[in-house]
N, C-alpha and C positions, 0 to 999 in steps of 0.2 A: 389417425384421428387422435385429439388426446381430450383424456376423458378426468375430467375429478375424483376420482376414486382412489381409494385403494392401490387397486391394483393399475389402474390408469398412470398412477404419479412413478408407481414402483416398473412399470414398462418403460415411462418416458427415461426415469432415469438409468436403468438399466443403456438405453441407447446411446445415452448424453455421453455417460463413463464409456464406452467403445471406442468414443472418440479421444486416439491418444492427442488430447489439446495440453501440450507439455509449454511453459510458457515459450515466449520466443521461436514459436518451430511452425511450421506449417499446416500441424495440427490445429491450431487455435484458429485459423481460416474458416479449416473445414468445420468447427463446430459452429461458428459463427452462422456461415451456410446451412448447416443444420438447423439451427433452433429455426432462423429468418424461414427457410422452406416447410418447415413443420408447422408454423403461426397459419402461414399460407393457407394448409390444406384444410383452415376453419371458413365456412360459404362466408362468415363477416370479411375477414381479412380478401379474399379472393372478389366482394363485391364493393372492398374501399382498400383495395391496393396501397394509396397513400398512408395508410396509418399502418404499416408494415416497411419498415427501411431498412435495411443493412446499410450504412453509414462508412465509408472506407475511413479507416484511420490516416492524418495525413501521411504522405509519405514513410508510409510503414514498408519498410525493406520483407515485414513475410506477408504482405497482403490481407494484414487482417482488417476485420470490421467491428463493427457497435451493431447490435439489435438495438433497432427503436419503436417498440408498436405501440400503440394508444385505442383503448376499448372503449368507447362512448358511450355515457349511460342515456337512458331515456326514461323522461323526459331532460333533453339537452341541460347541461350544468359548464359551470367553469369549474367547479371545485372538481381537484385531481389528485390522487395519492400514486405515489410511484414504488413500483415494488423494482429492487434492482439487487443484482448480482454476479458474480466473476464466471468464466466458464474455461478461465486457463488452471492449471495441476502444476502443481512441481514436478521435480523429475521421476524417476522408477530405481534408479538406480541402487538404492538400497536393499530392494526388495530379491536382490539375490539371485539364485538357480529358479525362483518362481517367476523373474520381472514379467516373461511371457507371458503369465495369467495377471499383471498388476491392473489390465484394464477389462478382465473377464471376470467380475465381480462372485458369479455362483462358480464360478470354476475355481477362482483362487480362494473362497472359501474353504470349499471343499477338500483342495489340495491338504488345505491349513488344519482343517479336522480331522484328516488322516496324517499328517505330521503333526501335529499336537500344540499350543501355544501353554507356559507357563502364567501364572499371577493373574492379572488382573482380566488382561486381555483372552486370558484361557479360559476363564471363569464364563465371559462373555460368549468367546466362541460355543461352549460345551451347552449354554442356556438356548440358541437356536433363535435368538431372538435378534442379530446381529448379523449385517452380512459387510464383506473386508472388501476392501480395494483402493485403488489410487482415485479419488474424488468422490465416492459416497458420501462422504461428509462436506467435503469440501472442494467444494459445494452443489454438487449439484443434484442433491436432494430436493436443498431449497428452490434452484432453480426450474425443477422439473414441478415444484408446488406453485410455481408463482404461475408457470405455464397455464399450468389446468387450472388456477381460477382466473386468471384470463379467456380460457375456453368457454367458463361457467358463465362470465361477465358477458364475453358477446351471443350467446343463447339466450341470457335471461339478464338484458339491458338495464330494466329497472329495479332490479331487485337492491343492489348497493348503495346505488344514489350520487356515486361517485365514479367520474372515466377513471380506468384505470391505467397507467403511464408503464410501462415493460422495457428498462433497459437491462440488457447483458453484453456483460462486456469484459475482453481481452485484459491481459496485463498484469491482473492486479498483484499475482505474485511477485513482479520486479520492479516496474515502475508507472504502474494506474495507467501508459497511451491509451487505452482503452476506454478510461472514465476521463483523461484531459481534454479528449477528442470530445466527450461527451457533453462536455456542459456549454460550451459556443452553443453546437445543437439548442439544446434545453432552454439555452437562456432565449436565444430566435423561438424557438415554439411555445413557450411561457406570453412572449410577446405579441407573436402573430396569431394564437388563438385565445388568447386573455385568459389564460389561467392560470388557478388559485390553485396555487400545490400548498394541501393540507401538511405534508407530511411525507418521506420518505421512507419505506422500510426495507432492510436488508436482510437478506436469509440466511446466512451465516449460525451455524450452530453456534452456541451460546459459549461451549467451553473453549471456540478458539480466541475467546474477546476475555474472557473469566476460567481460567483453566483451575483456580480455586476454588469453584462455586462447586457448591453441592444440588444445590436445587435449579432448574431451567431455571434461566436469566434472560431478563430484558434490560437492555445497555440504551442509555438516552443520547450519550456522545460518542464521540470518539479520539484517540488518541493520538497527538499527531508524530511526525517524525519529521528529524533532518539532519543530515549527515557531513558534522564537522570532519574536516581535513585540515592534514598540516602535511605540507609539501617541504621537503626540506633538502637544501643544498650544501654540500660541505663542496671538499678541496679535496680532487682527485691525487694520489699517488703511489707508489709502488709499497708493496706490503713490506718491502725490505726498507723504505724510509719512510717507517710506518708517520714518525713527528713532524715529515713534513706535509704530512694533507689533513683530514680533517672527516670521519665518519660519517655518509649522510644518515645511514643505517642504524648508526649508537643514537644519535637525535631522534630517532622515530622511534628509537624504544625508549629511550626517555620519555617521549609525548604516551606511547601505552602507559606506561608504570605509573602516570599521574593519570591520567583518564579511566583505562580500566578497571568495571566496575566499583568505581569511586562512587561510594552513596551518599555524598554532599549533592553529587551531579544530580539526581535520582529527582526528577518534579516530582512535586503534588499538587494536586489542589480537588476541593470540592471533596475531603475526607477519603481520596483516593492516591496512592501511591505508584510512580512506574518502576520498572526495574531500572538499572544502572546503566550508563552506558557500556557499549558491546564492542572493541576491537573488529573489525571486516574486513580488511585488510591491512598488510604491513610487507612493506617489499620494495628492493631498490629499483632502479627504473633501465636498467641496464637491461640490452636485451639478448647477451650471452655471456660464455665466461669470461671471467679476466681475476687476474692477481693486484688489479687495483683496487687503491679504497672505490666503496662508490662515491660520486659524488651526488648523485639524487637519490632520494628516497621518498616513499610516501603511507602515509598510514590515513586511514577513516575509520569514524565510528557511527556504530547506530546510537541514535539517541533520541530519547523518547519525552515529548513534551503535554502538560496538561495546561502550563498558564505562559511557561518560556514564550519570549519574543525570540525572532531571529536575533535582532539588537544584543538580547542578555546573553545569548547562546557566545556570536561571536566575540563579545565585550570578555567572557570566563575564556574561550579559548585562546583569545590571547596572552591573557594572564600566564595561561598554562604552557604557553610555546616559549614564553620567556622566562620562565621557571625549568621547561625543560633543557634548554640551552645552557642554564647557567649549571645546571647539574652535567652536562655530557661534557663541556666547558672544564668544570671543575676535576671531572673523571680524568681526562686526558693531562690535564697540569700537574694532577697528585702521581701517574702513575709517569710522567716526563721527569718530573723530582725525582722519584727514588729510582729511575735510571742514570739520571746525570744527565739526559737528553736534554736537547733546546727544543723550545715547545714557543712558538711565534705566539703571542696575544693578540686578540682582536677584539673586538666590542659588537656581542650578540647583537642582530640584528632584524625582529619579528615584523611583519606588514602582514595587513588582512588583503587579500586579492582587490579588493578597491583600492587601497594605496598603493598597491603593488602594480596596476594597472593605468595610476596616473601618473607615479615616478616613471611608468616606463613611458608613456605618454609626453613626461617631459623634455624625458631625456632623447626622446627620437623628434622633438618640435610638433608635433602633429597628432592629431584623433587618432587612435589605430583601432576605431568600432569596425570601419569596412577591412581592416589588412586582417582582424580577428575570423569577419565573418569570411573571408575570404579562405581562411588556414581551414576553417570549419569544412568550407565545400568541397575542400579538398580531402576529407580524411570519407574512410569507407563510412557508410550510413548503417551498417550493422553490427560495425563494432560499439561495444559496452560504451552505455551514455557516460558510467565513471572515466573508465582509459582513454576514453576521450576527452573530457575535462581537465585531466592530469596533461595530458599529451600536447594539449593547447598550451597550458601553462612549461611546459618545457620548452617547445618551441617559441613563447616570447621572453625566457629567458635568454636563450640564441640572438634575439635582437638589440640586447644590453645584456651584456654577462658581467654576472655580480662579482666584483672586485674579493669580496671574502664569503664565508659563510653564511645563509640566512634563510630564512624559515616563512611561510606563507600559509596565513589560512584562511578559512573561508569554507563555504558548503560546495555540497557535491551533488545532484538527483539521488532520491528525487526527494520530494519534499511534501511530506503534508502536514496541513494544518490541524491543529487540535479545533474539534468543535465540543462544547459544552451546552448544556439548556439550563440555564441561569433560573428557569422560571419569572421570565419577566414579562416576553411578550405573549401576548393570547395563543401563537402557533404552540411556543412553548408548554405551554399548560394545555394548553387540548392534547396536546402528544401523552402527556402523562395521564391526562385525563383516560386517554384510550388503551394505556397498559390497565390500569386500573383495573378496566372493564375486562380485557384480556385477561387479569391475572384474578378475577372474582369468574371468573366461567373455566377456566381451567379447574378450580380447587371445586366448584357445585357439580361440575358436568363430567370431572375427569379424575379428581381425586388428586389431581397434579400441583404441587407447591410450586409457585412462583416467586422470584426476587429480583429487587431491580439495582443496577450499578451505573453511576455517572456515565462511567466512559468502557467503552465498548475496546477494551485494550490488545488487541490482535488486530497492526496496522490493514487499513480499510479505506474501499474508494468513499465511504460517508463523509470523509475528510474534505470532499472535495462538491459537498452541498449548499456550500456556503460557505465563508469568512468572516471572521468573528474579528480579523486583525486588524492595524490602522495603514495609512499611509505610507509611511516609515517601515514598518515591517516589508512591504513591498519591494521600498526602495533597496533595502535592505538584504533581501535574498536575491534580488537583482542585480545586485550592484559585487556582491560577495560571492557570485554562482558563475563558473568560468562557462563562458559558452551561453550564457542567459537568453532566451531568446531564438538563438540557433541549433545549440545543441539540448537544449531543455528548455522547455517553457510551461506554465500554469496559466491557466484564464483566469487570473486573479478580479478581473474586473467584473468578467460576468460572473464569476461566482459571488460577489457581491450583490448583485441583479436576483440571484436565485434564494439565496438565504434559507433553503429548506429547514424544517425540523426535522430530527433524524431518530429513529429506534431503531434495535437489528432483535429481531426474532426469528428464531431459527429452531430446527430439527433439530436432533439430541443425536450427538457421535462424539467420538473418543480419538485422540491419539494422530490431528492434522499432520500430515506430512512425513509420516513414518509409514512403512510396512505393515503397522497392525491399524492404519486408519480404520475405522469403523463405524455403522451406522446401526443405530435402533431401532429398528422395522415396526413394531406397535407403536411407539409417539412420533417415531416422525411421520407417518405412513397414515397414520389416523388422528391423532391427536392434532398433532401442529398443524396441520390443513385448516383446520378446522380456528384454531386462534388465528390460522393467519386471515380466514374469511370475516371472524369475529373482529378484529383488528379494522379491516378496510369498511365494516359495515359501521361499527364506533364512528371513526372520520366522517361518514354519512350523516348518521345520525348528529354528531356535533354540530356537524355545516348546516341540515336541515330545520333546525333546533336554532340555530346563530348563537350557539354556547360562545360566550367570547367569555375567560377563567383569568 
């Protein structure tokens, strides 16, 4: 049974973290199956089965699913607020000679209290107020809170005013299938039962979105991402004539050396800052040894946008692929001079995967959308959405092989969109209206300081509530995204259909994705239950009221 309590939120989660749901593994199934069976054993859910789905992700190589329950208030409403959250973990592997205790939360405490933790996290452990492991925090504190006021809701149907919408879901640590799958859903149920989603909220402790905040944080946006590539080809040859080939390897570190961590790159908008972009990978494409130069290479980055179009993302990185050319260019001619060698000239040559895909287009006479999706069905469905995007792009160079060196970029998976709340439309300001209220009963009732930041900046399926983008931008990550479609796709349309407003309030834990993750047993366990019921009862009230702000 799961109960709103205390010590009800602190069992469920206790269970949720057993489940090793490590992304990508067949863990993330079974949790899946878990939460959907546990909704189950509430008499609501087992006497309207329909509002209780496990949802198969499509064509998901580990089987996993989306929870989708929906708790109906009475008397019957269209207004709905959706509480949602991830239920996949990064890996364990950090965690050393203890990883066996990484998902036995009072065991691996304990273990930790008898080996001892320095600074901050030591301080925490030794207070007793803290308890360690792989997803305490992240997230499924939240998730095991959003559970039991769903419990509470279908007990006592009228007390909120509002059905409450319950997704969880896979993924989110690598690349959101879990929330991509979800919004077709959502946007079909928005539709076939005509409802008005007030409002999204996410449970996410606050310091993974604001890891400089001192006081709990409610985040109104979110931060998006996407991940430029430069695919680069030189001219294979033997290391012993080294001037007659062409490094694809020295071109990719050239593309670092101007990307990396460049705070020109760094958006802002809305008095908020992201960090820089992040080098992810860099590595030739070769798939064992050899004494040759390589001729492929390839690097990506993470990169974090608040107002960036795709358009301006792609528009700089080309700049910078043909900047880094002229420099790996220039390296290899100064360093043929003062050998004496002869060093062949050629005239650098950058395309973005759209041009690169209609020159090749041309030059074979013909569409090659079906020969792409064709190469597609052929490659394994559980290798990396990246290596396969790369790997596509090498084999249609095989189709036209490039006479000299040249350089290709474009994005990668996955991709989300930055959402902001502008304060313009009425959902927008009711959302704030309702931290308000959330953040005036926290400081009377709890003694707890509140503060609020645009953007919720530890990437997040919120991204994917909405689209705030245009046309263009569509075409744009479409058309630059190798594999669009087949190997990665967005419901960019129906997330247009949904347009939620979005806040993430969440439980109070320290240190995502390390060894010393940790969670705060007195706010998250008492306190944040309590905002977050305060929270969906606000959206009530607003809708009952017809606050339109």
């Amino acid at each position: 049974m799961v109960e709103n309590s205390r010590q009800g939120i602190l069992e469920l989660m206790i269970d949720l973290v057993k489940i090793p749901s490590v992304s990508c593994s067949p863990g993330e199934a079974e949790a899946g199956r878990f939460i959907h069976s546990k909704l189950m054993t509430l008499p609501y859910f087992r006497e309207h089965p329909e509002n209780n789905r496990l949802i198969p992700v499509p064509d998901d190589p580990f089987g996993r699913g989306v929870v989708l329950a929906i708790a109906e208030a009475d008397p019957p409403t269209r207004d709905t607020v959706i509480l949602t959250g991830h239920y996949d973990v990064v890996d364990t592997g950090d965690f050393g000679p203890l990883e066996h205790l990484a998902f036995s939360p009072a065991e691996y405490t304990e273990k930790l209290r008898e080996k001892g933790l320095e600074g901050d996290a030591g301080r925490d452990l030794n207070s007793g107020d803290y308890i360690f492991g792989r997803g305490v925090m992240d997230m499924k504190c939240g998730l095991a809170a959003e559970m039991a006021l769903i419990a509470e809701a279908v007990c006592s149907p009228g007390k909120l005013k509002v059905n409450l919408l319950f997704l969880a879901v896979p993924d989110e640590e690598v690349g959101s299938a879990g929330m991509r799958a979800a919004v077709p859903v959502l946007a079909a149920l928005q539709r076939s039962r005509e409802l008005r989603l007030l409002g999204a909220v996410m449970t996410e402790p606050a310091s993974a979105g604001a890891p400089d905040a001192e006081d709990e944080v409610i985040s109104f946006g979110s931060v998006g991402k996407l991940m430029p590539f430069f695919y680069c080809v030189g001219t294979g040859s033997h290391v012993g004539q080294y001037f007659e080939g062409f490094n694809a390897s020295l071109l990719a570190a050239h593309c670092m050396l101007l990307v990396e961590g460049d705070p020109s790159l760094a958006d802002s908008a809305r008095g908020e800052t992201v960090p820089p972009p992040a080098c992810l990978f860099s590595r030739d494409l070769r798939e064992g040894y050899s004494v040759t130069l390589p001729d492929r290479a390839a690097v990506f980055f993470n990169l974090l946008t608040l107002g960036k179009t795709p358009a301006d993302v792609v528009r700089e990185m080309k700049i910078i692929a043909g900047k880094a050319f002229e420099n790996a260019v220039d390296q290899i001619r100064k360093s043929a001079f003062e050998r004496g060698a002869f060093f062949r000239e050629f005239k650098p040559l950058v395309l973005t995967f759209e041009e690169f895909t209609s020159a090749t287009a041309a030059a074979l006479g013909t569409d090659i959308k079906e020969k792409i999706r064709e190469v597609v069905r052929g490659m394994d469905p559980s290798m990396d959405d990246r290596l396969r995007s790369l790997a596509l792009i090498t084999e249609m160079l095989s189709w036209v092989p490039p006479a000299s060196p040249m350089m290709i970029t474009g994005f990668l998976p996955p991709y989300y969109p930055h959402r902001s709340n502008g304060e313009v439309t009425a959902g927008d300001k009711r959302i704030r209206r309702v931290a308000e209220r959330v953040m005036e009963v926290a400081k009377r009732d709890h003694g707890v300081r509140m503060s609020t930041r645009e953007f919720f900046q530890g990437i997040c399926d919120l991204s994917y509530m909405g689209f705030q983008g245009s046309a263009f931008d569509v075409f744009c990550m479409a058309a630059n995204t190798p594999g669009w479609g087949s190997i990665y796709r967005v419901a960019l349309r129906e997330m247009m259909e949904l347009d939620v407003p979005v806040m993430n309030l969440g439980p109070s834990g320290k240190d995502p994705h390390k060894p010393t993750e940790r969670l705060c047993l007195s706010y998250s366990l008492e306190v944040f239950p309590r905002l977050l019921r305060e929270a969906v009862a606000a959206f009530g009230e607003a809708s009952k009221n017809d606050i339109e702000l």
